[in-house]
C-alpha positions as CSV (number, residue, x, y, z in Angstrom):
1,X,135.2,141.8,153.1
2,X,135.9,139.8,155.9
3,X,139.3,138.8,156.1
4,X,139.2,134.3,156.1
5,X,140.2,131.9,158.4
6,X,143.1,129.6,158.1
7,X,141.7,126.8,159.8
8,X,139.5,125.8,162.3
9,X,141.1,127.2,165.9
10,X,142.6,124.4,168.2
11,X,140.6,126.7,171.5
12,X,137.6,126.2,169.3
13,X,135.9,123.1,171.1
14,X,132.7,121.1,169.4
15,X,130.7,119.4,172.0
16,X,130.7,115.9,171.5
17,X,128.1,113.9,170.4
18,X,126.3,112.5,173.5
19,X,126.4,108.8,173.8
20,X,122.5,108.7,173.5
21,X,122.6,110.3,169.9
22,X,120.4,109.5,167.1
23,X,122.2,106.6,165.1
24,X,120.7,107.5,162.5
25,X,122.4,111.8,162.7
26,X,124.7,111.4,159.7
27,X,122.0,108.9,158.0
28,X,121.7,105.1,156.7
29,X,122.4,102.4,154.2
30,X,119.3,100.5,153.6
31,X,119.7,96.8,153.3
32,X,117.0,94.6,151.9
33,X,116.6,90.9,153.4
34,X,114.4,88.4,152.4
35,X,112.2,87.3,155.3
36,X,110.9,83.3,156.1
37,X,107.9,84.6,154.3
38,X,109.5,85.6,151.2
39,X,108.8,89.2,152.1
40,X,111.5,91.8,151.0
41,X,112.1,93.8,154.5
42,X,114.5,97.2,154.0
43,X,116.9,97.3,157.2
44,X,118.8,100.5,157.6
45,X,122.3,100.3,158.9
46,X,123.7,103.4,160.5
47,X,126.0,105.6,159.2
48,X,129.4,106.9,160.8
49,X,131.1,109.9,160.1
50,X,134.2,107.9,158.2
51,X,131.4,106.6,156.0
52,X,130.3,109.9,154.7
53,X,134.2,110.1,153.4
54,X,133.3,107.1,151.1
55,X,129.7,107.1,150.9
56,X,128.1,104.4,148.5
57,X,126.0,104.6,145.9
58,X,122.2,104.4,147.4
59,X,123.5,105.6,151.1
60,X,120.8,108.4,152.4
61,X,122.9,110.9,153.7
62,X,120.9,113.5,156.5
63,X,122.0,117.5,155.7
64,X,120.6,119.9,157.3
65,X,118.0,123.0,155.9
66,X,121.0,125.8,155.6
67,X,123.6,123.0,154.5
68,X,121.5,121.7,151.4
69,X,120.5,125.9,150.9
70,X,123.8,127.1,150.6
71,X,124.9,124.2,148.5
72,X,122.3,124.5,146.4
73,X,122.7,128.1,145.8
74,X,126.4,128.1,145.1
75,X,126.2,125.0,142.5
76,X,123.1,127.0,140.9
77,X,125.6,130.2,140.2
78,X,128.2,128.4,139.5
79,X,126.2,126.5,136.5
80,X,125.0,129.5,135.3
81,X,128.1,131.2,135.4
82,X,129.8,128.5,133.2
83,X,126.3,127.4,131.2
84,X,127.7,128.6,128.0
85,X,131.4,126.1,128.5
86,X,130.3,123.0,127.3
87,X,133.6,122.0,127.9
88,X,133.1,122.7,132.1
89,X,130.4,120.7,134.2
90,X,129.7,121.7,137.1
91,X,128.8,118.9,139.6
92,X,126.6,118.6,143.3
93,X,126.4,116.1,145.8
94,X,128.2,113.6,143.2
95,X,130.7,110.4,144.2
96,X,134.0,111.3,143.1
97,X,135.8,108.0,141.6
98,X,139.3,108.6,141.3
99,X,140.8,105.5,140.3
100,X,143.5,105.4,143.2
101,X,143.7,102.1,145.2
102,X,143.0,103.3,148.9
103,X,141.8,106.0,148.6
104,X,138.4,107.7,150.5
105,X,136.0,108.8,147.4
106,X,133.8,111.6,149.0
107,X,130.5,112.8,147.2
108,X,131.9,116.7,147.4
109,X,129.3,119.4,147.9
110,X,130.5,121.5,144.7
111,X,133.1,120.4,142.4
112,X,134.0,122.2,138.8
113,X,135.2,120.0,136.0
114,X,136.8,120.7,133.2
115,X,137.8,119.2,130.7
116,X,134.4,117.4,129.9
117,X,134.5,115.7,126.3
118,X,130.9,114.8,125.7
119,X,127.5,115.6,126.5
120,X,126.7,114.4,130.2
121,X,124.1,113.0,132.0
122,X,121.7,115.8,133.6
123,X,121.6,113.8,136.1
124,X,124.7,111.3,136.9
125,X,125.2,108.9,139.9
126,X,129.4,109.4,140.4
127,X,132.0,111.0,138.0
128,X,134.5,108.4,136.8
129,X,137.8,110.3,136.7
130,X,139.6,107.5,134.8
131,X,136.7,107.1,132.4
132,X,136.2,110.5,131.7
133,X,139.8,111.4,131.3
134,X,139.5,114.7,133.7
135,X,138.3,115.3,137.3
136,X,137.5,118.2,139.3
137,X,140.0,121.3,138.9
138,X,137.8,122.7,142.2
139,X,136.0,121.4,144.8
140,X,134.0,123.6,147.5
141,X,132.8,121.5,150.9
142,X,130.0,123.8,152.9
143,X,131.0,122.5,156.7
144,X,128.7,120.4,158.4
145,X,128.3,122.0,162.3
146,X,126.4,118.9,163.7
147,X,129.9,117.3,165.8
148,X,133.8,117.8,165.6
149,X,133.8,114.7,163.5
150,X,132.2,116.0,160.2
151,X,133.9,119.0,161.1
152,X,136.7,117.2,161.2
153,X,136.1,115.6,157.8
154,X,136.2,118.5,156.0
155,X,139.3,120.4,158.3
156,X,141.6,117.4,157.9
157,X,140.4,114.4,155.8
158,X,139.1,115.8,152.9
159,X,142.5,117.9,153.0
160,X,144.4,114.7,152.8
161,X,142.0,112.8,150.3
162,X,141.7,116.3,147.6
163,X,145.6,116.2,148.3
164,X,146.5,113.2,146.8
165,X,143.9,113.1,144.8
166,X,145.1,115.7,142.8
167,X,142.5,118.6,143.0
168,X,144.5,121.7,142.4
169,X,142.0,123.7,144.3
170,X,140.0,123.3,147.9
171,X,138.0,125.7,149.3
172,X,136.5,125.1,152.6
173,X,133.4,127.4,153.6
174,X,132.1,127.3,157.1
175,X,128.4,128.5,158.0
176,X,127.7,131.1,160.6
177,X,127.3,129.5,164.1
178,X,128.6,129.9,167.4
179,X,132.0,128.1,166.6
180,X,132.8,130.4,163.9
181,X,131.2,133.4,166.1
182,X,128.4,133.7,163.8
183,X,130.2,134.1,160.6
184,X,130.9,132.6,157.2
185,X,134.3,131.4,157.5
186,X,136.6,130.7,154.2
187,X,139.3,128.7,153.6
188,X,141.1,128.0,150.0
189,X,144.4,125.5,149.5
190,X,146.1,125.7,146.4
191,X,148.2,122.6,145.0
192,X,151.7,123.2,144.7
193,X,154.6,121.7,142.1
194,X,155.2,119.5,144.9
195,X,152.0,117.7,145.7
196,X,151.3,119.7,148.3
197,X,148.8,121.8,149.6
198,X,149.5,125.4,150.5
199,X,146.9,128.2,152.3
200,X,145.9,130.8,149.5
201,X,146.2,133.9,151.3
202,X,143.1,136.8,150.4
203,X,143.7,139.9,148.7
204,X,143.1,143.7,150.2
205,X,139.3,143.0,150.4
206,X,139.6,139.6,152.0
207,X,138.6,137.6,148.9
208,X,140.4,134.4,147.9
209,X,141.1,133.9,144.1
210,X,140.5,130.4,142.5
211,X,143.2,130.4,139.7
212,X,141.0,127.5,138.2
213,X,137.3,128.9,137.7
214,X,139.0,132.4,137.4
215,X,136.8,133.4,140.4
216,X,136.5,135.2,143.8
217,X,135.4,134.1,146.4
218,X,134.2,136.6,149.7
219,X,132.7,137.3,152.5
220,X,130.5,140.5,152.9
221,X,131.5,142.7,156.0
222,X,129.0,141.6,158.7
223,X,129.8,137.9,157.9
224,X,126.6,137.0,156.4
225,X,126.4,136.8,153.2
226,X,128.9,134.5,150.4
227,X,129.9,136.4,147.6
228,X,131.6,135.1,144.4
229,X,132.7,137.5,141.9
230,X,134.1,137.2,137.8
231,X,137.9,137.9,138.1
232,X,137.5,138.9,134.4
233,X,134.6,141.4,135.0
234,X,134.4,142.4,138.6
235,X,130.7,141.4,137.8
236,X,129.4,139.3,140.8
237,X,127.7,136.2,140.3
238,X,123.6,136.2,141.1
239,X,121.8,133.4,142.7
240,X,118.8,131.9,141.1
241,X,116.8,134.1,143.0
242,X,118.2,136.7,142.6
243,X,118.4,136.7,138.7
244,X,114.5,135.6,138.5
245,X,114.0,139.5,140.4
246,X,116.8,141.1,137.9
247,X,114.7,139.4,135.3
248,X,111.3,140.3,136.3
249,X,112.4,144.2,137.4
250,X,114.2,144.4,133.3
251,X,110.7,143.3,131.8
252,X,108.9,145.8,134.4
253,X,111.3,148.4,133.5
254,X,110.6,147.2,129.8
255,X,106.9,147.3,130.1
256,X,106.7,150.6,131.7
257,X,109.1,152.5,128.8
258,X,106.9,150.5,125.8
259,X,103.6,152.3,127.7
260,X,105.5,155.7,127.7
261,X,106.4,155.5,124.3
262,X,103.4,154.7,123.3
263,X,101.8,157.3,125.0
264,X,104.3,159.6,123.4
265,X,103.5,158.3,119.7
266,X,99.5,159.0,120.7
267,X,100.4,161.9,121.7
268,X,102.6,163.3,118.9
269,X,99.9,161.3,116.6
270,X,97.3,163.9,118.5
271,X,99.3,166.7,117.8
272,X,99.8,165.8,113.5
273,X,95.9,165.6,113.8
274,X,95.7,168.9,114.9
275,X,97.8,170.7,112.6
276,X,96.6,169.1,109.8
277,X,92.6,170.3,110.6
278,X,94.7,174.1,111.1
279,X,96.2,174.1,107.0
């Protein structure tokens, strides 16, 4: 596997966004005034990149097709790798509140909590770390290529904010485009006995190992693919997709050994028949 990245290269330049960008690129927080005529009117009020480091509850936040695919995929195998810890939630897209005055509370693409003491929401709004007496032991940002700031946010801020936050474990994974030279890039901190964050270096196949899910995390050899792997089982983890076609290829495989063994039992059935009319 491909061996990861420390860090986004200082001789790596992003373009900057051109002054006559969409405002609306990293998306809006909708406002609702009350006009002369008693009409409700929605106004939206452009996002910034330092917003998307605390977004608020109700802001619409743009992500891109491959951005919203790959988190999507990796939150789907990571809940059904852990579906059976009712103790572990695994949690998308959700406001982190932390509880510490000052500090940024992103919305982190994946996060694994454990630690969870009741049954939660399908479907929550934020994860109250105080409230719930545990936060995120993981958290996995998929980079977002659209200008150095948001790049930048998940480089450097989110670095700073998972820091003194507390989360033992960051992993950073960047999508293939020209900046990474066309392939998935990964980067893992680890949380020392000091506070501090420290690079985890990959093992002899280029995987990095999250102590905290008991995972692995790779990159296949032509850059291209994610793979995460059970550190217990060597056993790696399907997506959604691909367990629907392991599913439907075992009741195939099913279906087709029922019809030869039934064709056998007609047969040998044929065959008692015919030594019985011989006695």
């Amino acid at each position: 596997m491909a061996q990861p990245a420390p860090k986004m290269p200082a001789d790596w330049e992003m373009v900057p966004s051109p002054s006559g960008a969409d405002p609306f690129r990293y998306g809006w927080r909708p406002r609702h005034v009350r006009l002369p005529s008693g009409e409700i009117h929605e106004e939206r009020i452009p996002l910034t990149a330092e917003d998307l480091l605390d977004p608020q509850l109700g802001d619409v936040v743009v992500q891109g097709g491959e951005h919203y695919w790959l988190v999507h995929q990796l939150a789907g195998m990571l809940k059904g790798h852990f579906t059976s810890r009712q103790d572990v939630y695994v949690a998308a897209d959700m406001k982190m509140l932390w509880g510490i005055p000052g500090l940024e509370e992103p919305a982190p693409d994946v996060a694994i909590i454990p630690g969870v003491r009741r049954k939660m929401d399908p479907q929550p709004d934020s994860w109250d770390a105080v409230k719930e007496g545990t936060r995120p032991c993981f958290i996995l940002e998929v980079v977002s290529s659209k200008d150095s700031k948001t790049r930048n946010n998940d480089y450097e801020e989110k670095v700073r904010i998972y820091k003194r936050a507390g989360i033992k474990e960051y992993f950073i994974l960047d999508p293939p485009i020209q900046v990474t030279r066309k392939r998935f890039l990964l980067t893992g901190y680890r949380l020392g006995e000091d506070g501090q964050y420290r690079k985890i270096q990959p093992d002899d196949r280029g995987c990095l190992f999250s102590e905290t899910a008991n995972l692995l995390f790779g990159i296949s050899k032509d850059g291209e693919k994610v793979h995460v792997i059970d550190a217990s089982t060597g056993a790696r983890l399907l997506t959604e997709e691909e367990e629907r076609e392991a599913r439907l290829a075992a009741e195939a495989r099913a279906a087709r050994e029922a019809e030869a063994r039934k064709a056998m039992e007609a047969e040998l059935e044929k065959l008692r028949a015919e030594l019985e009319r011989r006695q």
